[in-house]
SERO-104906 format. One record per residue (C-alpha): x, y, z. Coordinates in steps of 0.2 Angstrom, whole numbers, plus 2048, in hexadecimal, padded with zeros to 3 digits. Layout:
# residues N
XYZ
...
***
This chain:
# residues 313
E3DD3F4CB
E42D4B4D7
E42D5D4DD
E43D5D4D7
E44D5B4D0
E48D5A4BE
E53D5B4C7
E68D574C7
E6FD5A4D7
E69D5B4E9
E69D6E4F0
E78D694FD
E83D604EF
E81D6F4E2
E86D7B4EF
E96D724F5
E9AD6F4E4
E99D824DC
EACD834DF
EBAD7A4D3
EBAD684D6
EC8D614DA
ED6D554CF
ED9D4B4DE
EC6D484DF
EC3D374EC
EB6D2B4EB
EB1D1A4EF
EA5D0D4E8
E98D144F5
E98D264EE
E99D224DE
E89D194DF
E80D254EC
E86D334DC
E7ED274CF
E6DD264DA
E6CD374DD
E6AD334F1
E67D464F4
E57D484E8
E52D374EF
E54D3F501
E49D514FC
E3CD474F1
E3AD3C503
E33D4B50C
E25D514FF
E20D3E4FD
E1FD3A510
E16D4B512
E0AD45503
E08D3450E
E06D3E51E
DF8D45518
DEFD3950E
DEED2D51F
DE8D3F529
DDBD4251C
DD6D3251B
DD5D30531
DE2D2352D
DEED1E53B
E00D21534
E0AD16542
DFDD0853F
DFFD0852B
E14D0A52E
E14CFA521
E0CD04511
E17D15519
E26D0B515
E23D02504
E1ED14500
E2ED1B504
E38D0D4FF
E31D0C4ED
E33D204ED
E44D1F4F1
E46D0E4E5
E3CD174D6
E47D294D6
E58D1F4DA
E53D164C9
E4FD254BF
E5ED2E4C6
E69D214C0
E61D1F4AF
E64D334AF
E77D304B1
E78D234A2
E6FD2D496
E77D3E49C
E88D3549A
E8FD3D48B
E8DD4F490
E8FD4C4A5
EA3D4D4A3
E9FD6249B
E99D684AC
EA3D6B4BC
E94D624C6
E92D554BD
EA4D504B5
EA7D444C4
E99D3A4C3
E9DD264C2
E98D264B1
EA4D334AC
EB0D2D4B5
EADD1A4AE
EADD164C2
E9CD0D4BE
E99D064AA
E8BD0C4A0
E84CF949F
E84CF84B1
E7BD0B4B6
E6DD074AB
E69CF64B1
E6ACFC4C2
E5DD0B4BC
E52CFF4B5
E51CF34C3
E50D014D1
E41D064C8
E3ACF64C6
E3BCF04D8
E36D024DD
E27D004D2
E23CEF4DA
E23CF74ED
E18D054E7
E0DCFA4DF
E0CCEE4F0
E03D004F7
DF8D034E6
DF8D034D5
DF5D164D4
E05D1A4DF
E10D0D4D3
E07D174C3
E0DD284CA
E1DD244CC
E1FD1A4BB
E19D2C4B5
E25D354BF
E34D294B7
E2ED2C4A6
E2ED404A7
E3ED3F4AD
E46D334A4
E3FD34493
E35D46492
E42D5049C
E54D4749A
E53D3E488
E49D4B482
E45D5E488
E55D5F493
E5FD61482
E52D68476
E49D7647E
E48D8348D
E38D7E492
E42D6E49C
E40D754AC
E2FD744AB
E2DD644A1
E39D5B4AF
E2CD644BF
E21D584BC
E2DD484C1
E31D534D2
E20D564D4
E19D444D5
E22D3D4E6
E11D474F0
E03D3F4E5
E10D2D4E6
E0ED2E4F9
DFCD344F9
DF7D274EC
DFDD184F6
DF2D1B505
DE4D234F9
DE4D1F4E8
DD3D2C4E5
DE1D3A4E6
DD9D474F3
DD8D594EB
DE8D5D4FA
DF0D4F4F1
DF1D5A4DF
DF4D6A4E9
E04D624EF
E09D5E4DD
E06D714D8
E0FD784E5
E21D6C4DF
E1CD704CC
E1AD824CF
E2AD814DE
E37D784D1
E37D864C1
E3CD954CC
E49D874D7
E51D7E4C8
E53D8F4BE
E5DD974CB
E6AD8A4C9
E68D8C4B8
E6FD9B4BB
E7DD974C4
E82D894BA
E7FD934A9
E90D924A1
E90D7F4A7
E7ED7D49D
E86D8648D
E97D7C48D
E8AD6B48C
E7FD73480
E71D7348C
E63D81486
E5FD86498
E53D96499
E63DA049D
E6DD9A491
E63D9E482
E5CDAD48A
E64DB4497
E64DB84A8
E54DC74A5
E47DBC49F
E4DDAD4AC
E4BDB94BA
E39DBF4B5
E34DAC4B1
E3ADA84C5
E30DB74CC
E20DB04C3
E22DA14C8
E26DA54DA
E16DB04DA
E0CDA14D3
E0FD984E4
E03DA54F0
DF3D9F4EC
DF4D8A4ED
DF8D8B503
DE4D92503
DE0D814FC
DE6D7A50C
DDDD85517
DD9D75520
DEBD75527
DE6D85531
DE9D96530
DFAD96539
E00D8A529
DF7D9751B
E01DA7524
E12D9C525
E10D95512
E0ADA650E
E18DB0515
E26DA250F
E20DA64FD
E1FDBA4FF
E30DB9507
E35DB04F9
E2DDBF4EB
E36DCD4F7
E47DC54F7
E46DC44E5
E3FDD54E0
E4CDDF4EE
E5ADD34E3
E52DD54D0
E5BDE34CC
E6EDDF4D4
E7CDDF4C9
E80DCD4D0
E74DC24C6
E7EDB04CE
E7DDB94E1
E69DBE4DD
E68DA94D5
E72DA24E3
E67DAB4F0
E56DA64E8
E5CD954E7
E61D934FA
E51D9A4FD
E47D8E4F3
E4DD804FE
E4AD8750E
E37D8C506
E35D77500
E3BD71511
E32D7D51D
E20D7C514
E21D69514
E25D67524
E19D7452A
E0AD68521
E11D5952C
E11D6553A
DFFD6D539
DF7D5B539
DFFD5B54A
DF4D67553
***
């Protein structure tokens, strides 16, 4: 689960690491475990499911501050249920980790952590994660039991390794931390509630397939078929733009955020379309991926916060 994704690295660890990692590489038994839980997707999948919370107690004329108790179990089984997956990622992902740059240090790479050990630490992380959720409602725990399975089994055991369709297969686990949130104050799952899952779907493709192209020679030495891998940069471009341009319509869909939120969300996503077209055609496909992908985290953080925000006035 995670922005993400689908998702194998945190936006801020993938950018420090694009250089050559170092022989002399440090680490401590803290590190290697915030590595194995993947604390930076738990940390970006925490603001799309707080905002998914946020909402579901402004929709419902809920107090927030007086329902801090379900807020927490929410966030706590969030963080429990992704830290789980993520570590379940790492076991299964083992034996092709150590042919990547960004991956070759990993504890279970490194042996720093045993196989044994990293996937009962998943499967218990997911377990007491599920049981937190499950204290809020059922339907938040079943969400996020669906989120672990698309990424575990759908994305990682299977379409990671077999198809170029991955991307889009592994989208749905970053997509599920909004309904998760929603679903433990409502479980009915308001029609905002399903916008906020469309918008991470749709948001993770054109995100994750920038890094794919940066990290293309990496995905080829592990024999991952990553869309530009198998088909080059051309095709991946045109698949970013589409999905990009798929974003401008669902904002309307929270016109009851006000029209200062629709022109923001609106111009975030046409900024995102301009940058890419006044870049499609450069000779420097990694400086055009590289600037799309920067620009896919700003867009994620700024239009989650700005729903938080628009509640506010």
């Amino acid at each position: 689960m995670a922005n993400s994704r689908t998702l194998d690295e945190t936006s801020a660890d993938l950018l420090k690491q694009d250089g050559p990692q170092s022989d002399a590489y440090e680490t401590t038994v803290w590190k290697d475990l915030m590595a194995l839980i993947k604390v930076g997707i738990i940390r970006s999948n925490l603001i799309t499911a707080f905002t998914g919370l946020w909402l579901a107690f402004h929709f419902s004329g809920m107090s927030f501050f007086q329902n801090w108790d379900i807020a927490l179990l929410t966030l706590l089984g969030t963080s429990f249920v992704i830290a789980g997956s993520c570590s379940l990622n790492n076991y299964i992902d083992r034996d092709i980790d150590h042919l990547m740059e960004r991956t070759k240090q990993r504890p279970t790479v490194t042996g720093r952590f045993s196989a044994k050990r990293v996937l009962w630490l998943g499967i218990l992380l997911t377990v007491v994660g599920t049981a937190l959720l499950a204290a809020t409602t059922l339907t938040a725990a079943l969400i996020g039991l669906v989120g672990t399975f698309t990424y575990v089994v759908l994305y990682t055991m299977w379409s990671k390794r077999n198809y170029t369709i991955n991307t889009v297969i592994g989208s749905i686990s970053g997509a599920v931390p909004p309904l998760i949130g929603w679903a433990a104050v409502d479980p009915d799952l308001h029609m905002v509630a399903w916008v906020l899952f469309l918008i991470m779907f749709i948001w993770q493709p054109p995100h994750f397939l920038a890094l794919a192209m940066r990290r293309c020679e990496e995905y080829r030495a592990a024999g991952i078929p990553m869309l530009p891998v198998v088909h080059g940069f051309e095709m991946t471009k045109r698949q970013i733009m589409l999905w990009i341009a798929c974003l401008l319509p669902l904002p309307f869909y929270l016109y009851s955020l006000g029209t200062v939120f629709l022109i923001l969300a609106t111009l975030l996503t046409v900024g995102w379309l301009v940058i890419g077209f006044k870049g499609y055609k450069s000779k420097d496909d990694i400086k055009w991926a590289t600037m799309m992908f920067v620009y896919s985290l700003n867009y994620l953080t700024i239009l989650f916060v700005a729903m938080v925000v628009a509640t506010l006035f």
